[in-house]
N, C-alpha and C positions, 0 to 999 in steps of 0.2 A: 598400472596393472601389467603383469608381468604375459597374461595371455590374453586372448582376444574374449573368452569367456567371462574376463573380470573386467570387461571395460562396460561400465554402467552408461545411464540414460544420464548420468552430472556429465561425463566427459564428451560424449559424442552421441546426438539422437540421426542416427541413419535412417532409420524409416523403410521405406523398402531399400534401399541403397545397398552396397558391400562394401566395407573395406578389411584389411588383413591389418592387424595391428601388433602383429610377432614382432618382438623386439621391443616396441615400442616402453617407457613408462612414462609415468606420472610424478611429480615432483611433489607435490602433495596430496594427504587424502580427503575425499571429499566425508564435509562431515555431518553425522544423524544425528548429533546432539544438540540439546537447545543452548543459545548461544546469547552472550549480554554485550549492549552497545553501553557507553558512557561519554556526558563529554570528556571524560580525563582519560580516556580509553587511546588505544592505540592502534591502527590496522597491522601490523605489526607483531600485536600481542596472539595466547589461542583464543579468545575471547569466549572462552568456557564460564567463567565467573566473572562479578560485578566489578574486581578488584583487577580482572584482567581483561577488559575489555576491548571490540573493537572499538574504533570512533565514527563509524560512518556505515549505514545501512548496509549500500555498495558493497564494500569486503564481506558485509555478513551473507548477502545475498550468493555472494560468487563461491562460497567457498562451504555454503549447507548444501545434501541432498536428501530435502523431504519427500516422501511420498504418500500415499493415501493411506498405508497400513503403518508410517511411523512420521507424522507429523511435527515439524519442527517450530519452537517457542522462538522470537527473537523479541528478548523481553529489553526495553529500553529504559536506563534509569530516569529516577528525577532530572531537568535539566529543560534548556532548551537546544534545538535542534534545528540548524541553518546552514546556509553559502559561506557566510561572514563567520560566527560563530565554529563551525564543528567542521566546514569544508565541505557538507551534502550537496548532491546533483538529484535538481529537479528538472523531471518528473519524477518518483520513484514508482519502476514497473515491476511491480508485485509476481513473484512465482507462486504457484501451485503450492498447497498442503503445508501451508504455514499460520505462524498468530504472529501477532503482532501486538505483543504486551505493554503497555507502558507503565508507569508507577501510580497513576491517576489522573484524571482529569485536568486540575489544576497546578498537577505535578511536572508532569512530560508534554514539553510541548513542540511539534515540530511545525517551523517558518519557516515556507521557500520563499518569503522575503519579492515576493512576486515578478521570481525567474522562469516559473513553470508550474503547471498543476502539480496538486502534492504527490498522489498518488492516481496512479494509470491500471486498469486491470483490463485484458484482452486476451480473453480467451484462456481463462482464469478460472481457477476453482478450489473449496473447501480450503477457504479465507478467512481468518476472525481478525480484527481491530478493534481494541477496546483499551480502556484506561488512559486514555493520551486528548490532546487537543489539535488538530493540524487548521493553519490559519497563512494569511496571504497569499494564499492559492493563485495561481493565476492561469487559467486552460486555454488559452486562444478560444475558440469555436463554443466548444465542452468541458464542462464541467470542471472550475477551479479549484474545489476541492479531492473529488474523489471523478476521475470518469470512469466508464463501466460498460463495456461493450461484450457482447458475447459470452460472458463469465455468469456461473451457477453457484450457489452454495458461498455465498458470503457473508457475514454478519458484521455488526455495527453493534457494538456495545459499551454504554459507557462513556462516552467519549464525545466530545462538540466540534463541529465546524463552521468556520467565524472567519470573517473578511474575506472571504474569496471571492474572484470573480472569472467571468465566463464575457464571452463579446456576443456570445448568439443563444445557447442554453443551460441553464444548471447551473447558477453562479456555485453552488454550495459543493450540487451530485447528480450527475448527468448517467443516468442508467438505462441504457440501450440494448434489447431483447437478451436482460438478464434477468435473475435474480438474487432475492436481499432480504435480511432479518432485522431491524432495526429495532433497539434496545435501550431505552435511556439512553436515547441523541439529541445533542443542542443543535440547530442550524442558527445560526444569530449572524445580522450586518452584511448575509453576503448578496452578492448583485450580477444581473447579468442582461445583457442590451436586449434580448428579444423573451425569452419567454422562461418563465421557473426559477426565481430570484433564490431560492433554498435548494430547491428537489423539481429537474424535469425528467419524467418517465416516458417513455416508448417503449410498445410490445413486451410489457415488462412485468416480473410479479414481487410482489414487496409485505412484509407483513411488519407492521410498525406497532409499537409498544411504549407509550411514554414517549414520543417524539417531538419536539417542542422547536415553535418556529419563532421566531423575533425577527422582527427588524427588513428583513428579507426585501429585496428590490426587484422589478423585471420593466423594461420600457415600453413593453408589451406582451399579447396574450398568445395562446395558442391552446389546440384541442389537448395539449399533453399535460398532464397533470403537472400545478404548479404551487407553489405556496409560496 
């Protein structure tokens, strides 16, 4: 941005703070369009299309600015998605006013190959996840698949979570004074050493639909809702 006027809330969040940013620019722009991961993708590429895509969450994450009145798609094709495989870092921490598309269920599947939980959300909001599978989660404390703290307006559609695990709660989705839409979701095989082998909730509101539990593990119980 060439004035202090066009430096948006992608490049610098001040808050109450000041700074002058005369002179300053930007080497690239941040972008409002939905944008497509691939494994044959490249970070590199614009990853506007499926044929030019990025290859890794990360670049897409750094380089969208969604916001509540123009929400951005980061649709992911067929494939799977890993460490090993695609080069992904986990945890992946979820921004604000995004989806998270994938090609289907049994299409897009993303494995952190159990480096980190899949996906982290703190202090998060108006989130969709659907059509994908994320599996070998692994959360330390919370929740190996999905953890959820603080964060409003999120949805679950579509999509299963399978082998993760948690050492204390929520092998699956560990959802802490949020809430959550849950929509045709697998929880299947996941475990966690004290309490909620699938889904542990706290102070939390949830509306579930078709939510199907399998297999699910915990070594023990606790007042917070477990399956």
């Amino acid at each position: 941005a060439e004035e202090f006027d066009d430096v948006s809330d992608y490049w610098a969040d001040m808050d109450s703070a000041f700074a002058d940013f005369t002179n300053g620019f930007g080497s690239e722009n941040a972008m409002t369009e939905d944008v497509w991961i691939s494994t044959t993708g490249s970070d590199s590429s614009s990853g506007l299309t499926e044929g030019d895509a990025f290859l890794t969450i990360s670049r897409a994450l750094e380089v969208i600015y969604p916001t509540p009145e123009n929400p951005v798609t980061i649709n992911i094709a067929e494939g799977t998605y890993s460490p090993i495989a695609t080069g992904w870092s986990f945890p992946v921490f979820l921004i604000n006013n995004i989806n998270l598309l994938g090609a289907g269920e049994e299409l897009t599947i993303i494995d952190a190959e159990n480096t980190g939980a899949v996906i982290v959300l703190y202090q998060q909001g108006n989130i969709s996840i659907s059509e994908l599978t994320m599996t070998n989660g692994f959360g330390g404390l919370f929740g190996g698949g999905i953890s959820m703290n603080n964060s409003i307006g999120t949805s679950l559609t579509n999509m299963a979570i399978n082998n993760c695990e948690s050492s204390n709660s929520g092998g699956g989705l560990f959802i802490d004074q949020s809430s959550i839409t849950m929509t045709g979701v697998t929880l299947e095989n996941n475990y966690t050493g004290y309490s909620g082998g699938g889904i542990c909730m706290n102070n939390s509101q949830s509306l579930m639909n078709n939510v199907m539990f399998r297999n699910n593990h915990s070594s023990a119980v606790s007042s917070a809702l477990r399956a």
